[in-house]
N, C-alpha and C positions, 0 to 999 in steps of 0.2 A: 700300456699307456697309449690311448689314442688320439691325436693331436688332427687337425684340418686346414686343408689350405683350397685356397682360389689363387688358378693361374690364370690371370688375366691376359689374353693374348687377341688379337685381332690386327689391320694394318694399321699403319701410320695412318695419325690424323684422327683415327675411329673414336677415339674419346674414350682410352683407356684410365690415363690418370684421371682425367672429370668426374669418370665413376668413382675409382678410387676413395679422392677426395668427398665426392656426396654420401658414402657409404659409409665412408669414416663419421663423417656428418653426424648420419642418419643412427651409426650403433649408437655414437654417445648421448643421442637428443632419449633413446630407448633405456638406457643402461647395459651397451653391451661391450664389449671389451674385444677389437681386433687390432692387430698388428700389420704394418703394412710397410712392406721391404720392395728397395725398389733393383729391378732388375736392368736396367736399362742405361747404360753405362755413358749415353749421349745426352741423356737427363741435362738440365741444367737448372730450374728450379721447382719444387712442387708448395701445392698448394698443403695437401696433407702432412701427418708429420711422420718423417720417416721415421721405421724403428732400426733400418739398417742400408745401406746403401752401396751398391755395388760398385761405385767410383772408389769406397774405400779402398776397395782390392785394386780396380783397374778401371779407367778412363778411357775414352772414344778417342776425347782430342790427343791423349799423350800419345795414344798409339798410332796416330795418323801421325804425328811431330816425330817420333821415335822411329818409327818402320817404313815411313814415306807409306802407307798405305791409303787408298781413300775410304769414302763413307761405309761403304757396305763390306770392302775386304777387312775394313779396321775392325768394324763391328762383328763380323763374323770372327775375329782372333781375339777379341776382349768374351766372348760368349766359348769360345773353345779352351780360355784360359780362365773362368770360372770352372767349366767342364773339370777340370784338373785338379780347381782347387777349394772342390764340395765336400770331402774331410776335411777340409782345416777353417778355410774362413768362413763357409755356410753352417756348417757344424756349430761353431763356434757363436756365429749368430743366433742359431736356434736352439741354446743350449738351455739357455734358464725360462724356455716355456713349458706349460706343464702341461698334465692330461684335459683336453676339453680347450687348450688353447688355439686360435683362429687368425691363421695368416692368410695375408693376398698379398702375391706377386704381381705388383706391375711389371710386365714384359713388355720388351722392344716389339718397334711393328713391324720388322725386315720379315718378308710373310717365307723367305727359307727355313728360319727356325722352327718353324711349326710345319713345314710340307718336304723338304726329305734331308733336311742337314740334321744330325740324330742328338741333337746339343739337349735341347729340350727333354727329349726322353732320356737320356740318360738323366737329368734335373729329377725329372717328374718318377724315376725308377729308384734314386737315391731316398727322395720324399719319403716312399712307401717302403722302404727298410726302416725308416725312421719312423714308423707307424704314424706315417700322416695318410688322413682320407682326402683324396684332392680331388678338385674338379675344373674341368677348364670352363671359361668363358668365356666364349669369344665374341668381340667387338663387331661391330658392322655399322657405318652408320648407313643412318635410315634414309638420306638424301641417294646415298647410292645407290638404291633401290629404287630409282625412281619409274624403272621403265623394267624391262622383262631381261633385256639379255646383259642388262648390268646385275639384275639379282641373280641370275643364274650361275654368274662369275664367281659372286660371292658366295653362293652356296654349294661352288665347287671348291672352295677357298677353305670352306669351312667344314668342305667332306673330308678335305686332304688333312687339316690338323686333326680331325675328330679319330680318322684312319691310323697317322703314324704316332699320335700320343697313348690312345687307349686308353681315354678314359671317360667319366662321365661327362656329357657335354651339354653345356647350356648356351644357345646363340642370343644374343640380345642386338636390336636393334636401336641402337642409341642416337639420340639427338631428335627424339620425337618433339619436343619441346621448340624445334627450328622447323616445323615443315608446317606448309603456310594451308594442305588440307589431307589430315590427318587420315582421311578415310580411304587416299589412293591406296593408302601400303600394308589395310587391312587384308588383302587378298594374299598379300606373300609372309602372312604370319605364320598361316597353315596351308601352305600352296597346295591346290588341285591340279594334277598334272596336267588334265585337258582342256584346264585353260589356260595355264604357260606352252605345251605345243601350241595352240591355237593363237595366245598374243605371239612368241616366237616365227611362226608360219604366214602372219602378216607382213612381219617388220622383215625377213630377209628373203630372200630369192629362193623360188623355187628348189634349187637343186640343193638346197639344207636341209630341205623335209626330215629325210631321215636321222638327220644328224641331230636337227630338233626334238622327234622320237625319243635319239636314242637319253638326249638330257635329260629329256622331263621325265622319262621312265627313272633315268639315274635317281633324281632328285624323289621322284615316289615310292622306289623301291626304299631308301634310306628314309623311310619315314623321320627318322629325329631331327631332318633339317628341315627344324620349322622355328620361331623365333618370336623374343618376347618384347616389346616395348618396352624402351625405357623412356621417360620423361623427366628427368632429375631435379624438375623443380616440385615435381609431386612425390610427396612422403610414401603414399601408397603405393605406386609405381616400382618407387625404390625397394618398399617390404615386400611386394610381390615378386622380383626380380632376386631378393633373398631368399625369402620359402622356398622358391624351385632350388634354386642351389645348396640351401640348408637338407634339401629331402634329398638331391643327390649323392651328399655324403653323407646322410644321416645324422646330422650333425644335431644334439637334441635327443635322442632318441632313451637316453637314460634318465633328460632332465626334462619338467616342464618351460615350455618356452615362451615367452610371450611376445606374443606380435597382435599386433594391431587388427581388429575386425575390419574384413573388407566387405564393401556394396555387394548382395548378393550380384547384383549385374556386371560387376565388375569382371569374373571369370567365369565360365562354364565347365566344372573339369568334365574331361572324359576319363573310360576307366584304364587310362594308361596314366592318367596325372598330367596330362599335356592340356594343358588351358586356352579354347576358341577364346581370345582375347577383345572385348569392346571397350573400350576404358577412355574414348570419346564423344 
């Protein structure tokens, strides 16, 4: 029995649950059927309908009330005390889904979880005993990208979860629908390393040169940190931002699937499935 899940993860703020919530949207306007479990223990209300929630087990606020701990130490013992107790109450959540069944994780955006606190993968390594095919997603918004060595940050951000999860990774750039000229941040959907040394080499002092090198090379040798718009007020945006994810885990591949015809100009694939995006 093979089952699929999306971990939603990126920082605070990135517009995890927004997607969430439009995705939720977007399956039932389709007829598709996903569940959406929220990880995130500092939650306080969502727009989607939870199928399961992680306050039921343990709370942010109790355990900062309880432990005197604060934001991030609290959060970091409420995600190690899940960690503990993924046979009994995650199990239990996921018990009456069946084969071909389709979860997303909203996860918390303390960006430790995903770059070396091992809470996550231990999550994402139980999944896959449970014959789930998962994929991360990670959040970014697109305003943080607005200049070269903010996106840099973030695509170091997103080397580090992509490195210690291990698995198929899809980067989205969300909140395209708030940037006032959509066409600055087409350059770092598919970045060219020679022109991020090149904007990098303007913007700081001389004596970063090489340390600029050594980024942009980082960022090019990883080819997969490249990224897809999201727009959430666009249907298509939203089905294109699923396909990629749906061909990650294969998800479909025994059934016919139907999704929406999109504008040939919409995408260019290449022959890796990585899409020069124009969608402007």
């Amino acid at each position: 029995m093979t089952r699929f899940a999306q971990l939603v993860i990126g920082p605070a703020g990135s517009g995890k649950s927004t997607y969430c919530y439009n995705l939720q949207q977007h399956c039932e306007s389709i007829g598709r059927s996903i569940n959406i479990i929220n990880l995130d223990p500092a939650a306080e209300h969502f727009e989607y309908t939870v199928a399961a929630d992680i306050r039921e087990l343990i709370s942010l606020e109790d355990v900062m009330d309880e432990l005197n701990l604060g934001p991030n130490g609290g959060l970091v013992y409420c995600m190690e005390y899940l960690e503990e107790n993924l046979d009994d109450w995650l199990a239990e959540q996921l018990e009456g889904y069946a084969d071909d069944d389709y979860v997303v994780f909203d996860c918390p955006g303390q960006i430790e979880l995903y770059s070396h606190i091992p809470v996550l993968r231990t999550f994402v390594d139980q999944l896959r005993r449970w014959d789930f095919n998962v994929c991360a997603v990670y959040m970014l918004d697109s305003q943080f990208v607005s200049d070269v060595t903010k996106y840099i940050s973030g695509c170091l951000a997103s080397l580090s979860a992509m490195v210690q999860l291990e698995l198929p990774h899809i980067n989205v750039l969300t909140k395209m629908d708030l940037m006032p000229n959509k066409r600055e941040v087409e350059k770092f959907l598919d970045p060219d390393a020679r022109l991020l040394l090149s904007d990098l080499n303007q913007q700081m002092a001389p004596r970063y040169t090489k340390l600029n090198r050594a980024l942009a090379e980082l960022v090019d040798d990883y080819s997969m940190v490249n990224f897809l718009p999201l727009d959430v007020r666009d249907e298509d945006s939203i089905q294109y931002v699923l396909s990629h994810i749906d061909n990650a885990i294969q998800f479909g591949e025994n059934a016919d699937v139907k999704i929406k015809d999109h504008d040939p100009d919409f995408a260019e694939e290449d022959g890796n499935g990585n899409g020069d995006v124009d969608m402007f």
